[in-house]
C-alpha positions as CSV (number, residue, x, y, z in Angstrom):
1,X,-1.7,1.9,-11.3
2,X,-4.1,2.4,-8.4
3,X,-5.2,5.4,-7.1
4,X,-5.2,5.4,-2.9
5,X,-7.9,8.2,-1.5
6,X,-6.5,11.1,-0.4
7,X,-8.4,10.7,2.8
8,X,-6.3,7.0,3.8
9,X,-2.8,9.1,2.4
10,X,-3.2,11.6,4.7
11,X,-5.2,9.9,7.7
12,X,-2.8,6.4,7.8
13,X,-0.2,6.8,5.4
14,X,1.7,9.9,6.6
15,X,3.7,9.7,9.5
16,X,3.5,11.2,12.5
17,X,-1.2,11.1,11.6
18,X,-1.9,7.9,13.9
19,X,-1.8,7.6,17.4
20,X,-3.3,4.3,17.6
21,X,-2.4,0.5,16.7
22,X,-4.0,0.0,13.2
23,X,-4.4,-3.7,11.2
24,X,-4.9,-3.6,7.5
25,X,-5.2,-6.9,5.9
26,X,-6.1,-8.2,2.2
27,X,-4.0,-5.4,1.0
28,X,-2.9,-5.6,-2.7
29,X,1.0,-6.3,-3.5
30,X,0.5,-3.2,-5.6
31,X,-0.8,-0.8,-2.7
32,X,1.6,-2.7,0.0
33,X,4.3,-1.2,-2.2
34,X,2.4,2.5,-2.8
35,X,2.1,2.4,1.2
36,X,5.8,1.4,1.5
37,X,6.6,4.3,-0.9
38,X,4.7,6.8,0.9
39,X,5.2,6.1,4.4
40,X,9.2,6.4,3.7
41,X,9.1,9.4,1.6
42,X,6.6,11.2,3.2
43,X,8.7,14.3,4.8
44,X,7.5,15.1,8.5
45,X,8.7,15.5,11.8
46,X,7.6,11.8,12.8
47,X,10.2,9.3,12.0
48,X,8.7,6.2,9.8
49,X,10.2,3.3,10.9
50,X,9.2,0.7,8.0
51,X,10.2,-2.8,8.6
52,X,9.2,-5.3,5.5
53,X,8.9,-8.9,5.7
54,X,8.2,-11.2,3.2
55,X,8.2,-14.9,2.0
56,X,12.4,-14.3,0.7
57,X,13.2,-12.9,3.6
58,X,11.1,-15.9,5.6
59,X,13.2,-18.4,3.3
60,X,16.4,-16.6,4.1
61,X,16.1,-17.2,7.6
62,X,15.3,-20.9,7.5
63,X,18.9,-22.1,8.0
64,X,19.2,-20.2,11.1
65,X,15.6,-21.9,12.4
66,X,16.9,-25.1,11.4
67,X,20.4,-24.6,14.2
68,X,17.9,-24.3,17.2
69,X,15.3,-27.5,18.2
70,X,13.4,-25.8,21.3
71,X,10.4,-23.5,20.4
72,X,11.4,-21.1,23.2
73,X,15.1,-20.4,21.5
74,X,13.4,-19.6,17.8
75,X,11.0,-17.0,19.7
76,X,14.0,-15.7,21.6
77,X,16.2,-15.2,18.1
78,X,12.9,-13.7,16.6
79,X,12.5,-11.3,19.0
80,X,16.4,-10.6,18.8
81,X,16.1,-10.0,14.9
82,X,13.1,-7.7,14.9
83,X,13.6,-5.6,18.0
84,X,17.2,-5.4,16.0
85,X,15.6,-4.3,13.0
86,X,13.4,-1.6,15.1
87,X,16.3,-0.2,16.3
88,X,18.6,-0.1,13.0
89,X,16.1,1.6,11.4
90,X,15.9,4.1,14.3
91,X,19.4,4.8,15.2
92,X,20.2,5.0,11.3
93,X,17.2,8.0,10.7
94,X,18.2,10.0,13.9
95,X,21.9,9.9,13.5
96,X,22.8,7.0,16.1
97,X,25.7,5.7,17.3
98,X,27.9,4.5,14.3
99,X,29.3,1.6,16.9
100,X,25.7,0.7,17.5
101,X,24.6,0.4,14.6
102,X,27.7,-1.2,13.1
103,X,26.9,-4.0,16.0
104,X,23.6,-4.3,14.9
105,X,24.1,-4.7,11.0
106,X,26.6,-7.1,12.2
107,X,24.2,-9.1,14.7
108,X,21.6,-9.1,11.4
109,X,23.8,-10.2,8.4
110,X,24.3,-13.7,11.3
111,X,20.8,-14.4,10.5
112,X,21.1,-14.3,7.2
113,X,23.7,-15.8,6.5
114,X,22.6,-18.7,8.7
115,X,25.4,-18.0,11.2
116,X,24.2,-19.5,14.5
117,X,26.9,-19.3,16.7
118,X,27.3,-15.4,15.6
119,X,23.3,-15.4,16.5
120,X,24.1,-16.6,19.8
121,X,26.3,-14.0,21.2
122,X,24.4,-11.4,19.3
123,X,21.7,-12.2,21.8
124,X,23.9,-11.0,24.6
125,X,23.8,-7.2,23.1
126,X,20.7,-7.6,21.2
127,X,18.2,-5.0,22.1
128,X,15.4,-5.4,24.3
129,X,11.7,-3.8,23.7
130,X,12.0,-1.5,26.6
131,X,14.9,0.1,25.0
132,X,12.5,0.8,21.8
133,X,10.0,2.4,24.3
134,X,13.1,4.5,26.0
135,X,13.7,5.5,22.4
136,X,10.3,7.2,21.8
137,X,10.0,8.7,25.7
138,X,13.3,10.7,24.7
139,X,12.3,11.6,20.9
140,X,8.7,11.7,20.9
141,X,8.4,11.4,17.3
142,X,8.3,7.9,15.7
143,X,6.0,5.1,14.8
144,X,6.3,1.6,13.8
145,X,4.8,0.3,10.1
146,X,5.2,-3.4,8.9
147,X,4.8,-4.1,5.6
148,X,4.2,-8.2,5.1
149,X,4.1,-10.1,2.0
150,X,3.3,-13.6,1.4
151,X,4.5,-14.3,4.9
152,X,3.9,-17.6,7.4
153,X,6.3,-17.4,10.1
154,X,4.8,-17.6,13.2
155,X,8.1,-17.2,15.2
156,X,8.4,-13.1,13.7
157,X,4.5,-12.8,13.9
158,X,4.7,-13.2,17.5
159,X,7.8,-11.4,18.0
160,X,5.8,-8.3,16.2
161,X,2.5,-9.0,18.6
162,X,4.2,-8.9,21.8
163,X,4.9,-4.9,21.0
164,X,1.1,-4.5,19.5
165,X,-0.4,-6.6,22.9
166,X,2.2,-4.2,25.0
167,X,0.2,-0.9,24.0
168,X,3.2,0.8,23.3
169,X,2.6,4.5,23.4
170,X,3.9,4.7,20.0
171,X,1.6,3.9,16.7
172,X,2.3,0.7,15.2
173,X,0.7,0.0,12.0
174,X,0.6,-3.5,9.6
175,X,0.1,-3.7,6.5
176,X,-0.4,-7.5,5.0
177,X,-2.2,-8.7,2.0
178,X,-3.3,-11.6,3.8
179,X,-4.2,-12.7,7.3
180,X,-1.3,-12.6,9.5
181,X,0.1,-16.1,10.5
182,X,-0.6,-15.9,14.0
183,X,-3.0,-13.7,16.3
184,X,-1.1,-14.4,19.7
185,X,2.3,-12.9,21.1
186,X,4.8,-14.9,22.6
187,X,3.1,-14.6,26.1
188,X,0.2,-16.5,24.2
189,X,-1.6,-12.9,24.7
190,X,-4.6,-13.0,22.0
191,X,-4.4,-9.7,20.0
192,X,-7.9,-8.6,19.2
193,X,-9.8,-5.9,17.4
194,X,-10.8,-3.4,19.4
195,X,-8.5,-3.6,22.5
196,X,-5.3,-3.8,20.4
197,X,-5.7,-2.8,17.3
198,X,-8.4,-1.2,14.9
199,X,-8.6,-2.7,11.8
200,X,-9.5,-0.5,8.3
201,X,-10.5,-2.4,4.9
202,X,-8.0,-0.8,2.4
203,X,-10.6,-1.8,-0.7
204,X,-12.9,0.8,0.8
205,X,-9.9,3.6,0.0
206,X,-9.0,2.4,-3.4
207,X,-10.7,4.9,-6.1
208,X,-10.4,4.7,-9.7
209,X,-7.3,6.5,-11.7
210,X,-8.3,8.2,-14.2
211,X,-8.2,6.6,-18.3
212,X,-5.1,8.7,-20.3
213,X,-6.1,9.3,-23.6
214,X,-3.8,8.4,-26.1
215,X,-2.3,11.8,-27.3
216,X,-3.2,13.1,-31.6
């Protein structure tokens, strides 16, 4: 098992210690799923918002792609699905509107299960990203953390861009053990190192865990 500096736990892993936009690529599955662990369990005042994405998940949504032809409409249901997400995970930490949140599970389980014409109207209530800045000018106390595994999409790279590219005045971290699948929002905004983000090598962080010694 690896062994994740105390330094990087305390400075990027705990919630509530970054006030900045952070990139960490080339991340191991294993410590994509320590940072997962930690950044949900980690007990503060800053609500952890932790949205994974990975190559299931990517699969999953395929069917629902494959119901819209235009570009424009599969940015507009990716936007729907993550702001959705967002704001799920929000409402459900900070005791939320049971209605709301029951619309949203509802609007999410459509693009799962490939359900177009659900996906459709969902976009009517869906969400906007102001309402996710609104959110954190009334609570002050959450931050955004992506966790991305094997993913391609371009459609829900964008979608998470256009909040990095906005400067929100929340901290949003990602967390991917590759390169992301796209560097531009859906404005074609170019998201770039240091305007948007700060990036941080993760290998750098890693220390060795100590041998155990089989007992006499």
């Amino acid at each position: 098992m690896i062994k994740i500096n105390e330094y990087f736990i305390s400075s990027y892993l705990t919630p509530g210690a970054t006030r900045d936009n952070f990139l960490f690529e080339g991340c191991s599955l294993e410590f994509l799923s320590c940072a997962k662990n930690l950044l949900e369990d980690k007990k503060t005042n800053t609500i952890s918002c932790v949205i994974e994405i990975d190559d299931s998940l990517e699969k999953r949504l395929e069917k629902i792609y494959s119901c819209f032809d235009q570009n424009l409409h599969k940015r507009i249901i990716s936007r729907d699905y993550i702001i959705a997400k967002i704001m799920l995970e929000l409402l459900s930490k900070s005791n939320g509107d049971s209605e709301i949140i029951k619309d949203l599970n509802d609007g999410i389980s459509a693009f799962y299960s490939g359900d177009s014409e659900t996906v459709k109207a969902f976009h009517a209530v869906a969400p906007m990203p102001y309402e996710i800045t609104n959110f954190y000018r009334k609570n002050q106390n959450f931050e955004l953390n992506f966790i991305l595994k094997n993913t391609t999409n371009v459609y829900l790279q964008e979608a998470i861009n256009n909040l990095i590219s906005s400067r929100e005045p929340f901290s949003i971290k990602v967390f991917s053990n590759g390169n992301l699948p796209t560097y531009f929002d859906q404005m074609g905004n170019f998201i770039q190192n240091p305007h948007d983000y700060m990036k941080r090598d993760t290998n750098s962080f890693i220390e060795d865990a100590p041998e155990q010694t089989e007992k006499q």
